[in-house]
C-alpha positions as CSV (number, residue, x, y, z in Angstrom):
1,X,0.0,0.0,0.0
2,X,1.3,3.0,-1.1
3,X,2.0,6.1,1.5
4,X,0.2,9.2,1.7
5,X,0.8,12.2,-1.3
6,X,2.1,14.2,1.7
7,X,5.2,12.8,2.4
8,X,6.4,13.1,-1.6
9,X,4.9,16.8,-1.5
10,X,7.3,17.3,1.5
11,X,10.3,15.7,-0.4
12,X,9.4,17.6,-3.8
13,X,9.3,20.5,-1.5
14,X,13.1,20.1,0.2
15,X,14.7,19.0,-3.1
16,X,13.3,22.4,-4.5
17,X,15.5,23.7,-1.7
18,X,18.3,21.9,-2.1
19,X,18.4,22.4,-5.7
20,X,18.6,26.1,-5.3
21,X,21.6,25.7,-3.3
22,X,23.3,22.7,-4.9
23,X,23.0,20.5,-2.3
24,X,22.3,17.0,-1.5
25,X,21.1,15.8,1.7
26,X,21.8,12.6,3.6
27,X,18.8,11.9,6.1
28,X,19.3,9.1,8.6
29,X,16.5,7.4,11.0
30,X,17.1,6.1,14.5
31,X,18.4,2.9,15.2
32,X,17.1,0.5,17.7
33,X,17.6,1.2,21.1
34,X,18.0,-1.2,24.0
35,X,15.9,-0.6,26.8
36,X,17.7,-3.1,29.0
37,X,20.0,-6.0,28.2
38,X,18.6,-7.4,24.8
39,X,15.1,-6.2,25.2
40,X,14.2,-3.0,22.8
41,X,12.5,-0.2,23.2
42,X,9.4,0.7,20.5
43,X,10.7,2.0,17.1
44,X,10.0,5.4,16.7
45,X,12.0,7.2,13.8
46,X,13.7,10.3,13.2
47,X,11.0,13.4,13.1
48,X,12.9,14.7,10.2
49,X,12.9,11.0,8.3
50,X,9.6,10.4,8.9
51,X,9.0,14.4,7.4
52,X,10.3,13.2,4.2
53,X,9.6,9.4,3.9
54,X,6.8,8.0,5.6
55,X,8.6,4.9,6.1
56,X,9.0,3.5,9.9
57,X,12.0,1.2,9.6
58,X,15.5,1.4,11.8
59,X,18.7,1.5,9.7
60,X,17.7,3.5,6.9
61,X,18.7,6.6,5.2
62,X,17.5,8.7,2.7
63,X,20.1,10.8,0.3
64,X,18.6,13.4,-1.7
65,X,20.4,14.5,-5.0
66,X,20.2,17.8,-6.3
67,X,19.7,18.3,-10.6
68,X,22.5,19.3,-12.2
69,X,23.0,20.4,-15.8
70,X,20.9,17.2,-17.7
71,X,20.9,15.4,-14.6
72,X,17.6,15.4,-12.5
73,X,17.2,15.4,-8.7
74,X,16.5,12.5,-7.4
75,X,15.5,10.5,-3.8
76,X,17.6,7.6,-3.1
77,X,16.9,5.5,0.2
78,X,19.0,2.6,1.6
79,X,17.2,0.3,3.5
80,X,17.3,-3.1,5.4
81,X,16.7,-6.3,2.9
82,X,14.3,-8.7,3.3
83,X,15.2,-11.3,5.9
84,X,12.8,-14.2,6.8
85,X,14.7,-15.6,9.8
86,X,15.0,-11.8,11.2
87,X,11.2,-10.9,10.7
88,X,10.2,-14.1,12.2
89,X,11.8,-12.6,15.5
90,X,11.9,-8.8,14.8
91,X,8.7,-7.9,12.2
92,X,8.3,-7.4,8.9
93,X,10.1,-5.6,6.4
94,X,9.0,-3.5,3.6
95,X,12.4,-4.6,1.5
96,X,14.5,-3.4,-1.4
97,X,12.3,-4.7,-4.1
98,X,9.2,-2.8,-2.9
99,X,10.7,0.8,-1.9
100,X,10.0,2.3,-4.9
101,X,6.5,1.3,-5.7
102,X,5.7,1.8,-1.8
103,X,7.1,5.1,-0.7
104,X,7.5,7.1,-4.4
105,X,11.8,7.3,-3.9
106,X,13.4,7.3,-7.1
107,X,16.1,4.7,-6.0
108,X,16.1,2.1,-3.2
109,X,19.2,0.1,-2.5
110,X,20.2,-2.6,0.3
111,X,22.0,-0.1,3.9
112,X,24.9,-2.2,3.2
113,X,25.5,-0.6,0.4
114,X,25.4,3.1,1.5
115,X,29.0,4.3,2.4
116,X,30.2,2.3,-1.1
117,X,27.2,4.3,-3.1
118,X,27.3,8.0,-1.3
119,X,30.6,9.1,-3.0
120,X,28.7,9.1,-6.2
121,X,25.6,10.0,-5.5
122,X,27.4,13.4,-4.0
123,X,29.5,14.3,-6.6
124,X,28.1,17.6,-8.6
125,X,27.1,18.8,-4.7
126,X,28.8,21.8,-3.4
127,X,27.2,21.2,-0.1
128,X,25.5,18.7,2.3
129,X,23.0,18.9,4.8
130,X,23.6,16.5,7.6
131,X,23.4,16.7,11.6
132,X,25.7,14.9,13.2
133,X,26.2,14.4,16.6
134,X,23.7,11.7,17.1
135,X,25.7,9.0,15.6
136,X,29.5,8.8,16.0
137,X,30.1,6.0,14.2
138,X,27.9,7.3,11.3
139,X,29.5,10.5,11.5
140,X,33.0,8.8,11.3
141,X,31.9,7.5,8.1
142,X,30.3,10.0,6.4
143,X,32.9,12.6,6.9
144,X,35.7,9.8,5.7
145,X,33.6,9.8,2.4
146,X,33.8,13.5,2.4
147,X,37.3,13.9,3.2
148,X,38.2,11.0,0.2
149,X,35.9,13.6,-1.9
150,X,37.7,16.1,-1.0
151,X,41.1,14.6,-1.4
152,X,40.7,13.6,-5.2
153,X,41.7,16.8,-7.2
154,X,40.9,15.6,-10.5
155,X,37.7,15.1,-10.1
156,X,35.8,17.6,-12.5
157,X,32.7,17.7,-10.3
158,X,31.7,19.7,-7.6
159,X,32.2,17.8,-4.0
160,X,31.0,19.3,-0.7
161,X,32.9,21.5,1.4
162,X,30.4,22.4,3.5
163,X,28.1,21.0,5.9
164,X,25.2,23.0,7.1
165,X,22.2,21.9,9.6
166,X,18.9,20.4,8.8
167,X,17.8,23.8,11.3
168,X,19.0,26.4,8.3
169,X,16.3,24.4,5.6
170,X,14.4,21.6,6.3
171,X,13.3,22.5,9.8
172,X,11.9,25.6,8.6
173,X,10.0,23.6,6.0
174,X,8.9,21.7,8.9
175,X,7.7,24.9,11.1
176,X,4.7,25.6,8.5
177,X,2.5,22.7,8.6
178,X,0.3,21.8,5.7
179,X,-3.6,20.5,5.7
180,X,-2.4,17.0,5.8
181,X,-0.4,17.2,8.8
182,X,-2.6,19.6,10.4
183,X,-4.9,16.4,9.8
184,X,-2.8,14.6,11.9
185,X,-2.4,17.0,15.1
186,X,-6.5,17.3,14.8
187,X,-7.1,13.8,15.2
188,X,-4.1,13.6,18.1
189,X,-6.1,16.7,19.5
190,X,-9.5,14.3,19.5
191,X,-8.0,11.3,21.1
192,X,-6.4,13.5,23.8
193,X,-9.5,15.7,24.3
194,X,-11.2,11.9,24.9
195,X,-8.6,11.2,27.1
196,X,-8.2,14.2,29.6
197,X,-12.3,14.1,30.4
198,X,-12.3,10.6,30.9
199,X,-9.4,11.1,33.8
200,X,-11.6,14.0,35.1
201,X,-14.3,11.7,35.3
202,X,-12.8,8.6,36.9
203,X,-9.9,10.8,39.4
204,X,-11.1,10.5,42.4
205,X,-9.5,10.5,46.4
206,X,-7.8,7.1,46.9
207,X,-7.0,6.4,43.3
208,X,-3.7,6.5,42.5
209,X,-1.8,8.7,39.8
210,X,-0.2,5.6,37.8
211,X,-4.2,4.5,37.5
212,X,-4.8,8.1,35.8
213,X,-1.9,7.4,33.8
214,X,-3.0,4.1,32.8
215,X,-6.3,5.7,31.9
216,X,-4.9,8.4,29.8
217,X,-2.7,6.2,28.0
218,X,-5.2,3.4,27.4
219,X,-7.6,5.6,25.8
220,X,-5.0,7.4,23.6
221,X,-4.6,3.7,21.9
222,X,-8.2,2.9,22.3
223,X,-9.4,5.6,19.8
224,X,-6.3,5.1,17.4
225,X,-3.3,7.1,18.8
226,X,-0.1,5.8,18.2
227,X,0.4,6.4,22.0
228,X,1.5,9.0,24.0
229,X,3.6,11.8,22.4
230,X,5.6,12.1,25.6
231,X,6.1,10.8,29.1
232,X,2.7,11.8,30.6
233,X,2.8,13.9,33.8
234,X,-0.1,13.0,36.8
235,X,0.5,14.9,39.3
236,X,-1.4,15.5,41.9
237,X,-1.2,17.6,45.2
238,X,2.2,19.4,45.5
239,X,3.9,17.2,42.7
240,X,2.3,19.5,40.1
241,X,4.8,22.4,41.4
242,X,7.6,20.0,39.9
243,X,7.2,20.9,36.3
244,X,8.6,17.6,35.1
245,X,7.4,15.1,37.2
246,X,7.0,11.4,36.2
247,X,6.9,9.5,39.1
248,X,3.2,9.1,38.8
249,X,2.9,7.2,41.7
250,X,1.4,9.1,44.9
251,X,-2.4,8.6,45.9
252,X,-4.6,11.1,45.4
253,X,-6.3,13.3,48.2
254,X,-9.4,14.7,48.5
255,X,-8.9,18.9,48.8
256,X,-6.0,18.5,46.4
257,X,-6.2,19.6,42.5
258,X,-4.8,17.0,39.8
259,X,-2.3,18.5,36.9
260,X,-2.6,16.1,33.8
261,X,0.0,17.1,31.3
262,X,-0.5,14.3,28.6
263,X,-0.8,14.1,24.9
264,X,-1.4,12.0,22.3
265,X,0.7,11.1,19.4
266,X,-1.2,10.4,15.7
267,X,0.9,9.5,12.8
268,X,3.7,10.8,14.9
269,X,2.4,14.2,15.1
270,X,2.0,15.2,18.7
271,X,-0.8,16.7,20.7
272,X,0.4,18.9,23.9
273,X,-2.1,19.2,26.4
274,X,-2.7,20.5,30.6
275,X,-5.6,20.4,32.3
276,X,-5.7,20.8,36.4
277,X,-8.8,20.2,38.4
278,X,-10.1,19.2,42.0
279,X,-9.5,15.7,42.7
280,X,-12.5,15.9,45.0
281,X,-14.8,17.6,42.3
282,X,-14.9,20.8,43.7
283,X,-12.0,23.9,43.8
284,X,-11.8,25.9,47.0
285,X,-11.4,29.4,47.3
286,X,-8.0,29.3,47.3
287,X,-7.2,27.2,44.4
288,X,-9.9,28.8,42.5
289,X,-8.6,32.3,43.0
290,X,-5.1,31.3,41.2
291,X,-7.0,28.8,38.6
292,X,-8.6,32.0,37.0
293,X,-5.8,33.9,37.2
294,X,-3.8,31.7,34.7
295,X,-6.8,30.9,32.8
296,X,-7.3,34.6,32.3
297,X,-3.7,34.7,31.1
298,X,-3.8,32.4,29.1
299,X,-6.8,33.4,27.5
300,X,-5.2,37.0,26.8
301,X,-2.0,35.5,25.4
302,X,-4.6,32.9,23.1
303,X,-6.2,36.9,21.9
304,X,-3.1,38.3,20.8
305,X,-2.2,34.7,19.0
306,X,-2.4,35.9,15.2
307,X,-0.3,36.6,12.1
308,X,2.7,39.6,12.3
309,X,2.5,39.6,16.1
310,X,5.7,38.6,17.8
311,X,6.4,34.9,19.4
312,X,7.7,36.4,22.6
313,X,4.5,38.6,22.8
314,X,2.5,36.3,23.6
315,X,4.5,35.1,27.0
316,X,4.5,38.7,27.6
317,X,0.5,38.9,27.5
318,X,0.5,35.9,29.7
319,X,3.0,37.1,32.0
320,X,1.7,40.5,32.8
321,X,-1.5,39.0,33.8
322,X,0.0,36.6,36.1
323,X,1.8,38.9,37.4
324,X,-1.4,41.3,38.3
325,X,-3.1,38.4,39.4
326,X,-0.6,37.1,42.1
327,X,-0.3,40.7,43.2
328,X,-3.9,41.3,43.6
329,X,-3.8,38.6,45.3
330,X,-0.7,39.7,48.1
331,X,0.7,36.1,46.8
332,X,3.5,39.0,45.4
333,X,4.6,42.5,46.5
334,X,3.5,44.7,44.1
335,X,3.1,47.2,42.0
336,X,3.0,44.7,39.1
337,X,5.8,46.7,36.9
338,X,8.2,46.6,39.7
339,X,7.2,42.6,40.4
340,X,7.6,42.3,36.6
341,X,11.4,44.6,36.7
342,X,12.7,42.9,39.9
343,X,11.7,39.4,38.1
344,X,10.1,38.1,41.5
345,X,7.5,36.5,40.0
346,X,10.0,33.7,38.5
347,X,9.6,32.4,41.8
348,X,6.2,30.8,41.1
349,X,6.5,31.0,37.3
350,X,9.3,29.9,36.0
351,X,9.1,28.7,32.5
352,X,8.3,30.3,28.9
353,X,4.5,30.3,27.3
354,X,5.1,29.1,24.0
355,X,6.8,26.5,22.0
356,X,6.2,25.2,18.6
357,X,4.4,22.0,18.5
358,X,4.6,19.1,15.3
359,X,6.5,16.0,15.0
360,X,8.1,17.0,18.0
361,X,6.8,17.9,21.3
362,X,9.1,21.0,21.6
363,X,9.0,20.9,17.2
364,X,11.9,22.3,14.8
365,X,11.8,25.8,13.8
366,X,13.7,29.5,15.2
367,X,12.2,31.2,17.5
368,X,14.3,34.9,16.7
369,X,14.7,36.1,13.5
370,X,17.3,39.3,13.4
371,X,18.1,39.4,17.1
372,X,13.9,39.9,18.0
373,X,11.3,37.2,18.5
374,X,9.9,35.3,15.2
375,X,6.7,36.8,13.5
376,X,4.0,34.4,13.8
377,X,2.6,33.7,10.3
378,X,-0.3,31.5,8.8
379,X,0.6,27.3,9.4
380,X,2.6,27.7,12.3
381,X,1.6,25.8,15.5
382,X,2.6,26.7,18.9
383,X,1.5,26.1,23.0
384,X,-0.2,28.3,25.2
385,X,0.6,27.1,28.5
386,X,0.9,29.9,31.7
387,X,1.1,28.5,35.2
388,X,1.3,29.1,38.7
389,X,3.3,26.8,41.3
390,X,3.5,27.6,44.9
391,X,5.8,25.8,46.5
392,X,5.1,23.4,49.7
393,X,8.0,24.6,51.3
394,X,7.9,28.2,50.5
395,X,7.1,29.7,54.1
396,X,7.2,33.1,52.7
397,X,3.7,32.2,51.9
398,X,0.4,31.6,54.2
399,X,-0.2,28.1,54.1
400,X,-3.4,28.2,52.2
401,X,-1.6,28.9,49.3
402,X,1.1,26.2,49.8
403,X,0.9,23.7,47.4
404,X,-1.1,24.6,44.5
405,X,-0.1,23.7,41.1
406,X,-1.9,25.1,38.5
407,X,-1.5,25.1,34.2
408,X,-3.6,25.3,31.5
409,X,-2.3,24.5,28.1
410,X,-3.7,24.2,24.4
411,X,-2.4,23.7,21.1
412,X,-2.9,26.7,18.7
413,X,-2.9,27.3,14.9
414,X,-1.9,30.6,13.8
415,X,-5.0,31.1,10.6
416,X,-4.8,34.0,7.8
417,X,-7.3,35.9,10.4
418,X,-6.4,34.8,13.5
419,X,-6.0,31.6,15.4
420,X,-7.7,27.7,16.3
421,X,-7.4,26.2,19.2
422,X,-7.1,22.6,18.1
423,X,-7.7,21.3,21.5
424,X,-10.9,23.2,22.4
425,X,-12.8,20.3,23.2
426,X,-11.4,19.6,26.2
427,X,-12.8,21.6,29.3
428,X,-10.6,24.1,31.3
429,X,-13.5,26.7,33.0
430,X,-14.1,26.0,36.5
431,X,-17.8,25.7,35.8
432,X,-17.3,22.8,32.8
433,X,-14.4,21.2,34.9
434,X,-16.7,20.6,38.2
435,X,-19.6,19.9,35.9
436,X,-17.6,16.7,34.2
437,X,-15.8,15.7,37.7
438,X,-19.3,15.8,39.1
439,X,-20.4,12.8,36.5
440,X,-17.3,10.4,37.3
């Protein structure tokens, strides 16, 4: 069965690029990793692979050959060979003989054959795109090719003498997202929407986190996710102040809130999502009053989410209202503007808004063009995620703030107009949050 039109659109797209600089590319995937001893971990290839192939096979790499003079550009991939004793044990494999037919390459020969072939294949290149550093023994390799390149002066052909990052071209290709692969993050958005109101159904005092997790994860497969998109955080009680946590493995208390940071993966294209609610179906006073404060931030940085406004902007909507929140509050010593100067704030908020969202969690792309933050335009997809985390421990404050853990995040297009909030499904008012913990 053939792969989707989008992933030859996508290569059509980079050779265009490549050809304008007379370059050729060499793209590898991941290999298997051991999780322990001989026992694997689940394939997952390269973002920027995947981008360009569609093919989900360790050991492979695609070379991309710019046109030159009478010569057209051309998609080569090397690839593992049939093996029936080795797909008994390890899976199928989609084989030599079928590459072409199957993924729409121009070219498909046996990995084996890859350091013997890529001489060749870059001859008439002045450059190469390649990022190393993930591989040293592939590195060793390729650059041995190069410098044999290199070292052969009579070659009448253009070799490359420089090697540039996938971050200067193909991740920028990456950054805009077209309908196909917005296709993808919607239906990764659905299967996590699913998810998080099924866990503010079932959470309840007594359960444990690890069961939420296995909740959460359970339905992300159950509706057709590939999985999660990233370790899922369940946190509940003072863990959510640790902004990483993946222990998952406390009980949950009634008079606590629960902080699900979860997503689901579709096709590889990841979903990016936080809700926190009242583990007993009801916020207090307390953890109410900072709840709206970072939903109302948030929901000022999601109005100033549109084309030509700066990236950084946005965290600067969502800051400022943090900041006028906790101080209305007397959480911090005001005025706002000096809070905001003096930076005290980074004591309960202590990470950025925004990042860009796509194959990867935190996806490919600049964030500063010309020294200032990167104009949002049209295809780009990014987080809004503001929070609030009062520590346990910190006895600067009165202990009825101690404790609470609080963020919101969604996953946002940037639109010709505006922008879509992909993940709008899922419920984040206090009103719609008690009203689906109240039917658990």
């Amino acid at each position: 069965m053939a792969i989707h039109p989008m992933f030859r659109s996508h290569r059509e797209r980079l050779l265009t690029e490549l050809d304008r600089r007379g370059a050729a590319a060499v793209l590898p995937t991941s290999r298997a990793k051991v999780r322990n001893h001989d026992a694997e971990y689940r394939f997952r290839p390269d973002s920027d692979f995947w981008w360009a192939t569609g093919f989900n096979e360790p050991q492979s790499v695609l070379v991309l050959v710019p046109g030159s003079g009478e010569r057209a550009a051309r998609s080569v991939l090397f690839l593992r060979e049939r093996n029936r004793d080795a797909e008994i044990w390890s899976g199928r494999r989609l084989g030599v003989e079928r590459a072409c037919a199957e993924l729409g390459v121009d070219e498909a020969y046996p990995i084996a054959e890859l350091w013997t072939r890529l001489p060749e294949l870059l001859k008439g290149s002045s450059k190469l795109m390649y990022r190393a550093g993930s591989d040293d023994e592939r590195d060793r390799e390729l650059f041995a090719v190069l410098a044999k390149l290199r070292g052969q002066t009579r070659i009448l052909e253009a070799v490359p003498l420089e090697v540039f990052d996938p971050a200067v071209l193909l991740h920028e290709l990456r950054l805009f997202k077209d309908e196909h692969e917005l296709a993808c993050m919607r239906r990764a958005a659905e299967f996590t929407a699913k998810a998080h109101i099924a866990a503010m159904k079932a959470a309840r005092p007594g359960c444990n986190e690890s069961e939420i997790e296995a909740l959460v994860e359970y339905e992300f497969r159950r509706h057709g996710a590939d999985g999660p998109a990233y370790g899922s955080i369940v946190a509940g009680g003072a863990n959510a102040c640790i902004l990483h946590y993946v222990e998952n493995n406390c009980v949950l208390r009634e008079g606590e809130l629960l902080l699900i940071d979860a997503g689901a993966e579709s096709a590889f294209y990841a979903c990016d999502v936080t809700r926190t609610f009242p583990i007993g179906g009801r916020f207090n006073a307390e953890q109410r009053a900072v709840y709206e404060i970072v939903l109302d931030a948030q929901l000022a940085a999601l109005a100033v989410t549109k084309p030509g406004v700066r990236f950084d902007a946005v965290h600067r909507c969502a800051l400022e209202r943090l900041v006028q929140g906790l101080c209305s509050l007397g959480v911090l010593e005001g005025p706002p503007e000096k809070a905001l100067e003096s930076e005290s704030y980074k004591r309960f908020y202590m990470h950025r808004t925004s990042h860009w969202l796509g194959l990867d969690v935190h996806d490919s792309g600049a964030y500063v063009s010309d020294g200032l933050g990167r104009v949002l335009e049209p295809g780009m997809v990014l987080t809004i995620e503001p929070g609030l985390y009062l520590a346990p421990d910190d006895e600067t404050l009165e202990s009825r703030w101690r404790g609470i853990g609080i963020r919101i995040e969604d996953d946002v297009l940037v639109t010709a107009t505006g922008a879509e909030v992909l993940t709008s499904a899922i419920p984040k008012t206090v009103a719609d949050i008690e009203r689906i913990c109240a039917r658990g």
